[in-house]
Every structure is written in C-alpha cells, then in structure tokens.
N, CA and C atoms of all chains as a GROMACS GRO file, in nm:
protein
  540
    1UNK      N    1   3.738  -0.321   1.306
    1UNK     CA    2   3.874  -0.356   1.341
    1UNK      C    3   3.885  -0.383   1.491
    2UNK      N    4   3.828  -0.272   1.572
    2UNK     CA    5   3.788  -0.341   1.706
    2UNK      C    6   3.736  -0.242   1.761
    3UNK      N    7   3.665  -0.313   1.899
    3UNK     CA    8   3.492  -0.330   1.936
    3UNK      C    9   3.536  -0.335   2.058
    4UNK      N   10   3.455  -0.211   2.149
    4UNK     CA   11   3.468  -0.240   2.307
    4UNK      C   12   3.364  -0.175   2.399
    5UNK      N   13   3.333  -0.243   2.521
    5UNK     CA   14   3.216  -0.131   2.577
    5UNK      C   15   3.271   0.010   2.632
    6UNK      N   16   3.161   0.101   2.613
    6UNK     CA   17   3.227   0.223   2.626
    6UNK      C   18   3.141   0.227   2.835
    7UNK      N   19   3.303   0.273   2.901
    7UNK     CA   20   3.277   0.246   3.035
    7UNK      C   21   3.099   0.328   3.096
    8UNK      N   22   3.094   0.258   3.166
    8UNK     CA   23   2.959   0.314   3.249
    8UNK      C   24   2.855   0.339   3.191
    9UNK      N   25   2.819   0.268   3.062
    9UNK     CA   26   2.714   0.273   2.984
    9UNK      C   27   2.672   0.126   2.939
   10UNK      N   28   2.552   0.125   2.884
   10UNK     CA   29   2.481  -0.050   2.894
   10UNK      C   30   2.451  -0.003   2.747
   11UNK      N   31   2.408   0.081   2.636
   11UNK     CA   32   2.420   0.052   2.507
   11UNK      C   33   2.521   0.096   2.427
   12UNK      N   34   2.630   0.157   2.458
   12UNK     CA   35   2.714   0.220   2.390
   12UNK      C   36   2.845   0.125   2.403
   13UNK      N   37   2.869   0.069   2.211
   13UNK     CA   38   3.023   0.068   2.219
   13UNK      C   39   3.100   0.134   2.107
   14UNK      N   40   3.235   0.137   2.159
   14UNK     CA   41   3.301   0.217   2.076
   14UNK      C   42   3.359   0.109   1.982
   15UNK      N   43   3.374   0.137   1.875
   15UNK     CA   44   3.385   0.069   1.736
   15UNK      C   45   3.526   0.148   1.659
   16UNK      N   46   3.594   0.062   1.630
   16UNK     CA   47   3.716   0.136   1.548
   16UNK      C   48   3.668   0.063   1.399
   17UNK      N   49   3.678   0.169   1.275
   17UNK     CA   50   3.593   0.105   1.144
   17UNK      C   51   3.694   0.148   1.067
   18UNK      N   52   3.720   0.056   0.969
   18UNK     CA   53   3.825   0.085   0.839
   18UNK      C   54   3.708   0.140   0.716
   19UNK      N   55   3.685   0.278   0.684
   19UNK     CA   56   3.566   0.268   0.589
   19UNK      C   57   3.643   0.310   0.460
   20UNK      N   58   3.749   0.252   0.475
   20UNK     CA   59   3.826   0.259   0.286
   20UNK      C   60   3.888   0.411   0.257
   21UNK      N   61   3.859   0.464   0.347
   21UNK     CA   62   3.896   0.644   0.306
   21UNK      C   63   3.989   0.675   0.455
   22UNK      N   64   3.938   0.633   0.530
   22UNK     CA   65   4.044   0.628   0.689
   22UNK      C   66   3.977   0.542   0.782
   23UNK      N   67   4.056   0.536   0.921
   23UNK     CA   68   4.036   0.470   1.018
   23UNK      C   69   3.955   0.535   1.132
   24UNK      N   70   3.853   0.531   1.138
   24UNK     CA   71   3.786   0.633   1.216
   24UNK      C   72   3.707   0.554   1.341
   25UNK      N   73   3.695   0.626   1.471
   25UNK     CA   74   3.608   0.574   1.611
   25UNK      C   75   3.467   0.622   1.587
   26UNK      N   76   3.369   0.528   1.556
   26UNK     CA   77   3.226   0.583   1.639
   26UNK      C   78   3.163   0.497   1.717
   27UNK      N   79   3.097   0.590   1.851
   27UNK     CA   80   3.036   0.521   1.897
   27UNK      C   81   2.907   0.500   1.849
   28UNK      N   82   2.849   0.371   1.876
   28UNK     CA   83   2.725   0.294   1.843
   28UNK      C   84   2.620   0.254   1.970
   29UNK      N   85   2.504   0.250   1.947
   29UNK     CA   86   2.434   0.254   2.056
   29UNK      C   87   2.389   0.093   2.038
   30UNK      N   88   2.453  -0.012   2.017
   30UNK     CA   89   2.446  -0.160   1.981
   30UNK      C   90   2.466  -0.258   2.095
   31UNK      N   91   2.504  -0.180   2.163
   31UNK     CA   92   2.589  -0.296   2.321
   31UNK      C   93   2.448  -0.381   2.330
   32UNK      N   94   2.378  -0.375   2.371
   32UNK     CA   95   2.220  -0.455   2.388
   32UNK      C   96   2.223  -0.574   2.262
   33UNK      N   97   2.278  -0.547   2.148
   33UNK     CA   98   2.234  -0.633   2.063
   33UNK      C   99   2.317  -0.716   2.006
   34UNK      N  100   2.488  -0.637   1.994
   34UNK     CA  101   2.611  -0.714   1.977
   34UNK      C  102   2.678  -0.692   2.087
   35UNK      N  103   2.753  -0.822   2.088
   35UNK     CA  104   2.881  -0.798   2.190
   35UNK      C  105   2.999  -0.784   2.061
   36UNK      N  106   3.030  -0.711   2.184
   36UNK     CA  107   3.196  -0.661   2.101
   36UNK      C  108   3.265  -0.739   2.032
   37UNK      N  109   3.303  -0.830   2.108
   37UNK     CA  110   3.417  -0.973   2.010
   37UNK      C  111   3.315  -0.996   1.893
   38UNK      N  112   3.199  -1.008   1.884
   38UNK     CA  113   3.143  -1.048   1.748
   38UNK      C  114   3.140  -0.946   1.658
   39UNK      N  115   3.145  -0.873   1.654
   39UNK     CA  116   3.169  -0.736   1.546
   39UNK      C  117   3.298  -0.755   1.460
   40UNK      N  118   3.419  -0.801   1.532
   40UNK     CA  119   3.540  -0.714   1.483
   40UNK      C  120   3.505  -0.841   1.407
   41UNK      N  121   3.613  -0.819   1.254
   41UNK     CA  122   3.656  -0.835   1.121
   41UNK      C  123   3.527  -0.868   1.057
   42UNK      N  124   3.431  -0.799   1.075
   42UNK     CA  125   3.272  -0.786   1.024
   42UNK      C  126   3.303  -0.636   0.973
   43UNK      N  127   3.212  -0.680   0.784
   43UNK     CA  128   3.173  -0.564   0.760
   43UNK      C  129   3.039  -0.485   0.807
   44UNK      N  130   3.036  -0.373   0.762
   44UNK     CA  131   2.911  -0.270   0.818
   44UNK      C  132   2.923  -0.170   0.732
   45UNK      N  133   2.746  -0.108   0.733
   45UNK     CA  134   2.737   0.002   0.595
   45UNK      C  135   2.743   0.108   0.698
   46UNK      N  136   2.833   0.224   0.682
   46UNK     CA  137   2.875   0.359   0.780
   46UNK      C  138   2.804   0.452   0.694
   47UNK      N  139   2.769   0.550   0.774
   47UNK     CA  140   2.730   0.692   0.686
   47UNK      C  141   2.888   0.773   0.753
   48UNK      N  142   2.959   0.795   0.672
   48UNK     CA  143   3.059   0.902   0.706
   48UNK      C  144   3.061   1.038   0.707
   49UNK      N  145   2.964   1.086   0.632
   49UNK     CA  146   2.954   1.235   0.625
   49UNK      C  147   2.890   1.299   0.722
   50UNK      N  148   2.865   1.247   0.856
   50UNK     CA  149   2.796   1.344   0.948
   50UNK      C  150   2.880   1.393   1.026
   51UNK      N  151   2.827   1.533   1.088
   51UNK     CA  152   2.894   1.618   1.189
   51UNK      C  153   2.974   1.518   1.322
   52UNK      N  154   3.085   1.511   1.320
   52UNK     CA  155   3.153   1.452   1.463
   52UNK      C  156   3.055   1.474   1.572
   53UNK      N  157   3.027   1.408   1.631
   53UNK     CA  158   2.960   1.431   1.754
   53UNK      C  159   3.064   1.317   1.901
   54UNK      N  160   3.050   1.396   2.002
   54UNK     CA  161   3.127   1.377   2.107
   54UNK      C  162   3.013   1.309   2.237
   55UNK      N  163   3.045   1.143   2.262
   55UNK     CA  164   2.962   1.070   2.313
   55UNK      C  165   3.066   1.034   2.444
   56UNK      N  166   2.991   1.072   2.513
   56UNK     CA  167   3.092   1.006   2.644
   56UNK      C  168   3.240   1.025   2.693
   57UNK      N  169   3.318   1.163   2.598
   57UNK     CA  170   3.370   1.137   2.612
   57UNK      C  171   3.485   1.118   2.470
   58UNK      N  172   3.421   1.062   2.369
   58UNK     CA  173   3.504   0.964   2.266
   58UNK      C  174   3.412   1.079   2.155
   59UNK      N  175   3.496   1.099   2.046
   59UNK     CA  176   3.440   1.146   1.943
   59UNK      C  177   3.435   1.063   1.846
   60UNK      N  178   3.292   1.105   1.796
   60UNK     CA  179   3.238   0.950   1.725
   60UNK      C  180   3.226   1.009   1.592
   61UNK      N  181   3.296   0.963   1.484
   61UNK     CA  182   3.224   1.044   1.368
   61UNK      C  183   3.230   0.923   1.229
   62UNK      N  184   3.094   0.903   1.235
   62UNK     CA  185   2.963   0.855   1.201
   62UNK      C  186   2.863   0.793   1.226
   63UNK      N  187   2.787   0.717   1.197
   63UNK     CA  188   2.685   0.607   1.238
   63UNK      C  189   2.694   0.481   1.177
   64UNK      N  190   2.676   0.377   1.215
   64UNK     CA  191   2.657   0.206   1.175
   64UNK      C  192   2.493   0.235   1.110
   65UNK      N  193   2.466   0.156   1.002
   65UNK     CA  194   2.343   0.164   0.925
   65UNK      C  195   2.294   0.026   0.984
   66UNK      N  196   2.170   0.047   1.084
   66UNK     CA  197   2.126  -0.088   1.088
   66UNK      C  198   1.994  -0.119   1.055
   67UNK      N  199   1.933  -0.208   1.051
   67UNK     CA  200   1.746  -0.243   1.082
   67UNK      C  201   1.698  -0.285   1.202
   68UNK      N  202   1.634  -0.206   1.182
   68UNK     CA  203   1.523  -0.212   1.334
   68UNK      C  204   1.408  -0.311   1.281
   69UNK      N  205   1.353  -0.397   1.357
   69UNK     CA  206   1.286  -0.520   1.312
   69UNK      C  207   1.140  -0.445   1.413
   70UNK      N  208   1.038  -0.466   1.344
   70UNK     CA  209   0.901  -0.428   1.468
   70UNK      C  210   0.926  -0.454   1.614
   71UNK      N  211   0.987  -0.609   1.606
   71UNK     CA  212   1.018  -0.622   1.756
   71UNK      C  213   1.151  -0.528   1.838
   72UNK      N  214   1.181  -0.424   1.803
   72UNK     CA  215   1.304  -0.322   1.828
   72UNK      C  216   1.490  -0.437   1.824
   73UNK      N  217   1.458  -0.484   1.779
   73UNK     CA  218   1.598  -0.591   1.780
   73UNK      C  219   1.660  -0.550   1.644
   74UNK      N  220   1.733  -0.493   1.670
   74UNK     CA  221   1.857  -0.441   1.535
   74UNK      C  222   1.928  -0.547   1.498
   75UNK      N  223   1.937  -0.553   1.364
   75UNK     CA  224   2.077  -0.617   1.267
   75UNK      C  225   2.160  -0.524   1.220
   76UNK      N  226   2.263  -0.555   1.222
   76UNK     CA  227   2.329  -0.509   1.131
   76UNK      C  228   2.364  -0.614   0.966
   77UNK      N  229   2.360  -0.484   0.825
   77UNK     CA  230   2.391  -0.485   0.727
   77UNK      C  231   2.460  -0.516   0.658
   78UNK      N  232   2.466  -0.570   0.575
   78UNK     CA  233   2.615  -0.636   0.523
   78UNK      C  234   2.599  -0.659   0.378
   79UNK      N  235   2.683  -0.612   0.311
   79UNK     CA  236   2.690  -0.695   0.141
   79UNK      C  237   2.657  -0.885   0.140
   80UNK      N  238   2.587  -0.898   0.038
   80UNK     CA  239   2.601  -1.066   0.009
   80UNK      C  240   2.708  -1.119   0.002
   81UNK      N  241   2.838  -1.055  -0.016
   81UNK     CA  242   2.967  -1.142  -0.038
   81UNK      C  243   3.061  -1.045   0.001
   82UNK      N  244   3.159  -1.009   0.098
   82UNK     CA  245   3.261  -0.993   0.114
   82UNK      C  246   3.270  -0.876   0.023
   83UNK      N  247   3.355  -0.738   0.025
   83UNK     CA  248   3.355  -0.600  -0.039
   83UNK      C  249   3.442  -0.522  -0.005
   84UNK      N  250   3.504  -0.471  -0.101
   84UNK     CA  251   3.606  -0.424  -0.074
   84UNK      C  252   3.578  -0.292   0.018
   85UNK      N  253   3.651  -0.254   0.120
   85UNK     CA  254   3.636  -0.123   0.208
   85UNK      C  255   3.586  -0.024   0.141
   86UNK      N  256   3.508   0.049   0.170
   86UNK     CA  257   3.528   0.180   0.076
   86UNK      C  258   3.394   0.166  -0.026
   87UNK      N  259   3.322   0.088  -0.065
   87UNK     CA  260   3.230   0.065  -0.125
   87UNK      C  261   3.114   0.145  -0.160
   88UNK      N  262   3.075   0.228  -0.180
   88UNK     CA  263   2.971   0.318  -0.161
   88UNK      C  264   2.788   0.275  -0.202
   89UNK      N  265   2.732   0.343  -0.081
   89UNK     CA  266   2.616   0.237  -0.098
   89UNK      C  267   2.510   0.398  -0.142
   90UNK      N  268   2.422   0.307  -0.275
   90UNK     CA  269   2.327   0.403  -0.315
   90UNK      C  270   2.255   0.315  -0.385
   91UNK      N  271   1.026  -1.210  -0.422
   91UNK     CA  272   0.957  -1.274  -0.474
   91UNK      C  273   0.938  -1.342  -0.621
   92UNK      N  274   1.012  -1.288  -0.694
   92UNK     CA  275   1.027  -1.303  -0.839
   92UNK      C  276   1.091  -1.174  -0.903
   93UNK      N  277   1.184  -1.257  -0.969
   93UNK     CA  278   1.253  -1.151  -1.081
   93UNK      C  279   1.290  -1.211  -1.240
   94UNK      N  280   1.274  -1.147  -1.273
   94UNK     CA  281   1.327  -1.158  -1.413
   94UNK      C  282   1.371  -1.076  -1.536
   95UNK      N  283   1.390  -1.062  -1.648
   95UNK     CA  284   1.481  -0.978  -1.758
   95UNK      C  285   1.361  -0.853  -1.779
   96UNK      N  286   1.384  -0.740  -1.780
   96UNK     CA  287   1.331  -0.653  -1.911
   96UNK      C  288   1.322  -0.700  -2.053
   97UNK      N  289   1.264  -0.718  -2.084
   97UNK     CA  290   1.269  -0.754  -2.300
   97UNK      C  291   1.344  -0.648  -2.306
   98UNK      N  292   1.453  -0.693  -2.437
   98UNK     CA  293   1.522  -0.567  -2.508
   98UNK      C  294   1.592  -0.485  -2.408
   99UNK      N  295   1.652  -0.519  -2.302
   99UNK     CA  296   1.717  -0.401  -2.220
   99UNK      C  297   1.836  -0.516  -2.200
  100UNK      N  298   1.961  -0.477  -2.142
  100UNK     CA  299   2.043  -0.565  -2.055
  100UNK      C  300   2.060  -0.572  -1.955
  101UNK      N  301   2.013  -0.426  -1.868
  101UNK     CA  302   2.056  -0.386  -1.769
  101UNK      C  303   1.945  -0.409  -1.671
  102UNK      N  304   1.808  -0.427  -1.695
  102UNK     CA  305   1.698  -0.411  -1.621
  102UNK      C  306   1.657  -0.572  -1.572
  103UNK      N  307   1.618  -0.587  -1.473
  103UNK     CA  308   1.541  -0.659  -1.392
  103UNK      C  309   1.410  -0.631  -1.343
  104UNK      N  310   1.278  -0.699  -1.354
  104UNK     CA  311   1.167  -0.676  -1.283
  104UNK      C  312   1.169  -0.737  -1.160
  105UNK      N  313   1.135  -0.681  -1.030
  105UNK     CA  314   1.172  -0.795  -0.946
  105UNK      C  315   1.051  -0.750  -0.888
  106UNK      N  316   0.993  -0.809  -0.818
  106UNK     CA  317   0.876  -0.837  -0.740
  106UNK      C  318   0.900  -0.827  -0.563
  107UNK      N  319   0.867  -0.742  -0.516
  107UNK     CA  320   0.940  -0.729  -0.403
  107UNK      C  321   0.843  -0.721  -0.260
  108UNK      N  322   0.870  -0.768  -0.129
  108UNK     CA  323   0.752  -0.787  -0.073
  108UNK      C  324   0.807  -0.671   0.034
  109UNK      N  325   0.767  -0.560   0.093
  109UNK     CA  326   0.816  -0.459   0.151
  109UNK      C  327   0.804  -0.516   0.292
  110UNK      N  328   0.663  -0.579   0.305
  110UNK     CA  329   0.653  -0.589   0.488
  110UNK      C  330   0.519  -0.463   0.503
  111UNK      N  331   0.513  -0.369   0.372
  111UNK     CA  332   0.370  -0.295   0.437
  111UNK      C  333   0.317  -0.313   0.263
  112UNK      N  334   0.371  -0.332   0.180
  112UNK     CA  335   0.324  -0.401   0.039
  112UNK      C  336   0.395  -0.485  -0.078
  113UNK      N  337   0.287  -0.515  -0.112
  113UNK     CA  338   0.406  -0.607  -0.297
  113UNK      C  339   0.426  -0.516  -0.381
  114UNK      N  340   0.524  -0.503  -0.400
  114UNK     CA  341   0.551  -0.412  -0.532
  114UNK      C  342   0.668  -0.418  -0.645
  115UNK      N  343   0.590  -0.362  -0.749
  115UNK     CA  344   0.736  -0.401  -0.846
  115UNK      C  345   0.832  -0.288  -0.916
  116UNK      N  346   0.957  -0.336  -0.871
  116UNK     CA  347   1.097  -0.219  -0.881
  116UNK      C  348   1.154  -0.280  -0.989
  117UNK      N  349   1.217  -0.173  -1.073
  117UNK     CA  350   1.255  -0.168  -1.208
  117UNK      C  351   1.414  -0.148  -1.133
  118UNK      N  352   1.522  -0.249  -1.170
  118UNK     CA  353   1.645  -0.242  -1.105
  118UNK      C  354   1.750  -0.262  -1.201
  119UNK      N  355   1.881  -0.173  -1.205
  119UNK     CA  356   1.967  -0.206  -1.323
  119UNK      C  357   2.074  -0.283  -1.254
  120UNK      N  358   2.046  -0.443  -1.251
  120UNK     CA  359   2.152  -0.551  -1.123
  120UNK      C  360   2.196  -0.635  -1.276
  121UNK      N  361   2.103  -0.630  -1.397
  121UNK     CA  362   2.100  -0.725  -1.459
  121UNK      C  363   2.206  -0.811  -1.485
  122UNK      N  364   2.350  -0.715  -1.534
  122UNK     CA  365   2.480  -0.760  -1.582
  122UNK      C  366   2.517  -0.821  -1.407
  123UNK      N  367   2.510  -0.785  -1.280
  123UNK     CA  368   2.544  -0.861  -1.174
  123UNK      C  369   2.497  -0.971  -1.085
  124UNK      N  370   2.373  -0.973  -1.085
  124UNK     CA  371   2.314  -1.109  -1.042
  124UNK      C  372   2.204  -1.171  -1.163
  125UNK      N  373   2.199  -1.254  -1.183
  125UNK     CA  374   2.094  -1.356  -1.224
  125UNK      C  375   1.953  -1.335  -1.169
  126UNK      N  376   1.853  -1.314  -1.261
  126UNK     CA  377   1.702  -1.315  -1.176
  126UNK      C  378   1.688  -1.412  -1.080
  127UNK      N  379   1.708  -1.562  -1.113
  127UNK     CA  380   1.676  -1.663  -0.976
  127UNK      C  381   1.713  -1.639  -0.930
  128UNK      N  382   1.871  -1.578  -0.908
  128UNK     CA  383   1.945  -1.580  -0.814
  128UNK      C  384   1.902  -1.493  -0.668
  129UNK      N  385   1.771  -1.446  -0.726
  129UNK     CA  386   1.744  -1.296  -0.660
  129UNK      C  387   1.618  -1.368  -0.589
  130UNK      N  388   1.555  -1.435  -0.597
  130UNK     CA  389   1.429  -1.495  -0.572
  130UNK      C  390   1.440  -1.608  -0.426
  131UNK      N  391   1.406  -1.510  -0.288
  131UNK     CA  392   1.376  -1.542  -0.226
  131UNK      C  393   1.482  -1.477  -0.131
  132UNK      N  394   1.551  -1.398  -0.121
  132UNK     CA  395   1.686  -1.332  -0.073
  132UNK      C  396   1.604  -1.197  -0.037
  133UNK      N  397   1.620  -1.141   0.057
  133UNK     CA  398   1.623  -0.999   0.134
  133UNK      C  399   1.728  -0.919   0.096
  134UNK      N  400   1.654  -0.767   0.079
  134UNK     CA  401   1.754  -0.684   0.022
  134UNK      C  402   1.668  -0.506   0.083
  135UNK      N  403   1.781  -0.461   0.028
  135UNK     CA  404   1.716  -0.321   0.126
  135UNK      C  405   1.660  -0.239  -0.025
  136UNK      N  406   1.517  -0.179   0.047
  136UNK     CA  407   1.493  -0.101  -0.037
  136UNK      C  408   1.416   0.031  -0.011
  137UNK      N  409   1.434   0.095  -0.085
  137UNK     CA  410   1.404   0.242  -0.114
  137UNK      C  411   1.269   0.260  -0.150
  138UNK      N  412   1.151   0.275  -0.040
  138UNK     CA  413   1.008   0.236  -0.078
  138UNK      C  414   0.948   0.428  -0.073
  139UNK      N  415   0.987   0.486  -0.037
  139UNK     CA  416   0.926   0.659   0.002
  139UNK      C  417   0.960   0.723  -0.137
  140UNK      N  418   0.989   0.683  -0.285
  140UNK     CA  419   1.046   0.754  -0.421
  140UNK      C  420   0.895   0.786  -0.508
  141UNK      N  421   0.886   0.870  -0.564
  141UNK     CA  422   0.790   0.880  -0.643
  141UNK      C  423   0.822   0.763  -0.744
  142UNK      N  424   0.676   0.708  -0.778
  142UNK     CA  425   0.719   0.598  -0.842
  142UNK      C  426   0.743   0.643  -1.052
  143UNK      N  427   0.830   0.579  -1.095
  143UNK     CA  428   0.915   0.589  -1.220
  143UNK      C  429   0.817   0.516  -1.311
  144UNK      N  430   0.857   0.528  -1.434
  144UNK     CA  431   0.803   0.410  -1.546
  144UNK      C  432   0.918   0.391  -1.675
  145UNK      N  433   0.908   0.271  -1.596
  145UNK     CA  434   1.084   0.240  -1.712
  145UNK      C  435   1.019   0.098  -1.815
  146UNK      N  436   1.047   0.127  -1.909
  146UNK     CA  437   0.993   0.009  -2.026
  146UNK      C  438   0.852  -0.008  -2.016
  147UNK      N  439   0.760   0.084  -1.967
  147UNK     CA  440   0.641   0.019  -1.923
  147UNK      C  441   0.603  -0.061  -1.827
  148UNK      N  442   0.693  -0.018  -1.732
  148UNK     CA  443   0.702  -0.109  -1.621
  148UNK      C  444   0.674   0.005  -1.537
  149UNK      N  445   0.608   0.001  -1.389
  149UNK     CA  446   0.558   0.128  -1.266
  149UNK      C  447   0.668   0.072  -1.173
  150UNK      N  448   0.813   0.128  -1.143
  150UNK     CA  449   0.883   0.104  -1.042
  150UNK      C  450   0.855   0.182  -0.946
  151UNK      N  451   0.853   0.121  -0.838
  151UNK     CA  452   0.798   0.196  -0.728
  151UNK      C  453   0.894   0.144  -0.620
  152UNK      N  454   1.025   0.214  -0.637
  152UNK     CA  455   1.122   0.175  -0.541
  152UNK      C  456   1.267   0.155  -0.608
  153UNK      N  457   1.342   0.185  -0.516
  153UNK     CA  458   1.514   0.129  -0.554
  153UNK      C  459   1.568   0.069  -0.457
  154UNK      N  460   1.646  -0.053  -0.508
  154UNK     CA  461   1.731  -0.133  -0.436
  154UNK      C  462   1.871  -0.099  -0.427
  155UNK      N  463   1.890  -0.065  -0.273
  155UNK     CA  464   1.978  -0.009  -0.193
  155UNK      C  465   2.099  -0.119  -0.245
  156UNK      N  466   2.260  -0.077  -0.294
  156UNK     CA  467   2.338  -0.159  -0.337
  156UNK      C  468   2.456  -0.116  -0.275
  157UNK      N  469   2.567  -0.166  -0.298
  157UNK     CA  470   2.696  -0.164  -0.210
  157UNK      C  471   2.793  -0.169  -0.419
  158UNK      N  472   2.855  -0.024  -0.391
  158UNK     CA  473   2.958  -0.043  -0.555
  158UNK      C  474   3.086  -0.002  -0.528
  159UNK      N  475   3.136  -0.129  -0.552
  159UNK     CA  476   3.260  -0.139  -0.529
  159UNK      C  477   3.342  -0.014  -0.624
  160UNK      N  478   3.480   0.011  -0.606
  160UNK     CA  479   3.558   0.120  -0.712
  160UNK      C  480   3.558   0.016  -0.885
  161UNK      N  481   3.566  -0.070  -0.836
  161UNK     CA  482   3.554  -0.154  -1.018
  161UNK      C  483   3.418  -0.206  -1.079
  162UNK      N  484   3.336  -0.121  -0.998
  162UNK     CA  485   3.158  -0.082  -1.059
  162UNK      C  486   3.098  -0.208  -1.033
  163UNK      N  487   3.174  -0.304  -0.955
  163UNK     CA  488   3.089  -0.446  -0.954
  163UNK      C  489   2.983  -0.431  -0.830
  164UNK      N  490   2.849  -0.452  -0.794
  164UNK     CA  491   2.725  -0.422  -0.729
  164UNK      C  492   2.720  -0.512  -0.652
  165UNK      N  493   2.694  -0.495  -0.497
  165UNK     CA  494   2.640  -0.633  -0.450
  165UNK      C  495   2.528  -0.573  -0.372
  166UNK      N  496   2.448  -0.658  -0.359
  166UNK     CA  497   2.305  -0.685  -0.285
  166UNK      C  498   2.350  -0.655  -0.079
  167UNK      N  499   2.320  -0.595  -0.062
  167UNK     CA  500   2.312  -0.506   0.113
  167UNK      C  501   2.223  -0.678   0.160
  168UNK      N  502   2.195  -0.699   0.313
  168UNK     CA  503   2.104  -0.764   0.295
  168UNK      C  504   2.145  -0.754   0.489
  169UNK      N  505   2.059  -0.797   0.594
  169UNK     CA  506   2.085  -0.798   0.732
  169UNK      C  507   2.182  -0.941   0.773
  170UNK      N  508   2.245  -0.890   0.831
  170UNK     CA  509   2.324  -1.044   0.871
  170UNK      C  510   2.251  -1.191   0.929
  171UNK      N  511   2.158  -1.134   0.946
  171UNK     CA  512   2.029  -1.265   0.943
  171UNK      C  513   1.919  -1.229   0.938
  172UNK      N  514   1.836  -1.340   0.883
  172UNK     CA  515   1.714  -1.330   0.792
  172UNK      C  516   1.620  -1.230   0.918
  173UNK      N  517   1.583  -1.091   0.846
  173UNK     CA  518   1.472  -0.990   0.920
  173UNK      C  519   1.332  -1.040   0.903
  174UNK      N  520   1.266  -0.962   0.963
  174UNK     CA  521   1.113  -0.968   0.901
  174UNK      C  522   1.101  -0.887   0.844
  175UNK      N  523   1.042  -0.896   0.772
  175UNK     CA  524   1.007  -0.806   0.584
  175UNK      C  525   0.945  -0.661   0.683
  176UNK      N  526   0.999  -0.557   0.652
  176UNK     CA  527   0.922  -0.430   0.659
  176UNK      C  528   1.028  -0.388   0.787
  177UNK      N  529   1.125  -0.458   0.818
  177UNK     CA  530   1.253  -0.415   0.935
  177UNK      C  531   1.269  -0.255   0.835
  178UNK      N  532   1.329  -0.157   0.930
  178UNK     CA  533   1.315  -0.008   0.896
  178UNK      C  534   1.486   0.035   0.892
  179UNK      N  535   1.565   0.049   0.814
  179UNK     CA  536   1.680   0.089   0.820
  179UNK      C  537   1.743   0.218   0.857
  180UNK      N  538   1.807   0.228   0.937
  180UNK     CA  539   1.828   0.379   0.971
  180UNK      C  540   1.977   0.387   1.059
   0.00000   0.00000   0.00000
C-alpha cells in the first residue's frame, strides 16, 4: 500500500502491507533491489506469524518472502494472476 | 519441464521439474486448476528438502509451493521475473 526509505539506512524500507487479516508495517531489507514507488499496489507473499521485531526505530511485524538468485539479487514473489489479500501460501 | 495427468486420479499432475541442483518428479494436486501445458515451461516455487512420497506409483520428491485463495481456487507463486532455476526462497 506504501513504500518508503527508512531514514539513514541504504537497505531498509518500510513497507505498509494489506495481508487480508490487517494492515500492518514491516521493515524489509530490499532498498538495494526495489525502489519504493515500484512496490506499492504490488502483491507479495508475507510470513505474518513472526515475533514483532523493532528495526530502526519502526516495528516491523513480519517478513516479505523473496528469492535470492546465486548472483545475491532478490525478487520478489508473486501469484501468476492477481489474488485475493489474504491468500494463504502452502 | 513437462507435466501431465495421473491415470485414474483427477487431482494429480506429474510434472517434471528442474530445481537448479536437479530434475525431478513431483506428484502435485493443481489438476482441477491449471492444465498440464499450461504448466510447461513456467517457474514455480518448490519444496525440494521433503522426504520423498509415492503417490500412484509415482516417487514425488517435492511440493509445489501455492497461493489458496478463501474459495479454494490455487495459483502458481512464481518471481516477478524470470530467476535462475535453483534461486533459494527465504
């Protein structure tokens, strides 16, 4: 929903995510690989169930599911077609 | 790499899958949601560390990571652009 750099840091942005159950902030360690404006109204697979953890500042609670490619260059994940929020991945 | 029907099942797919550290073949219940061609040549995330299963006489050695919507319809995960086979999800 929206995407911004988190101040005084070069991989961290903070991410606001609709994951179908609430509206929640985590930060992501992605700044290197996305810029912000290209994220928002993009889906992404979240793990929601982890412990809040407090980054900079901002409490982040969960993680973005991405792939790490041999060459360390992350993608991010996505369904083949458009999905409704909330989707559960197994 | 190739997929196609289980004999006698509805639900099963053989699909032929190229990991990036081997070929192997996963026994997948997508059948009622995608089409075997449809599956043939498309990246998808999978579950390669499972003890491997034997479904119809088939050695699955792996599960394909899916996205299920609340009205049970399945879609295929896949990186927002084409990875190199054996990218590590995390």
């Amino acid at each position: 929903m929206a995407a911004e750099r988190v101040a005084k840091t070069k991989k961290l942005l903070k991410l606001t995510v609709d994951t179908g159950i609430d509206t929640r902030e985590i930060v992501s360690g992605i700044a290197e690989h996305y810029e912000p404006e290209a994220l928002v109204g993009r889906q992404v697979l979240v793990l929601v169930n982890l412990e809040p953890r407090e980054l900079k500042g901002i409490l982040s609670r969960g993680m973005i599911l991405m792939a790490q490619e041999p060459s360390g260059k992350l993608r991010i994940l996505r369904p083949d077609e458009a999905s409704t929020e909330g989707a559960i991945v197994g």
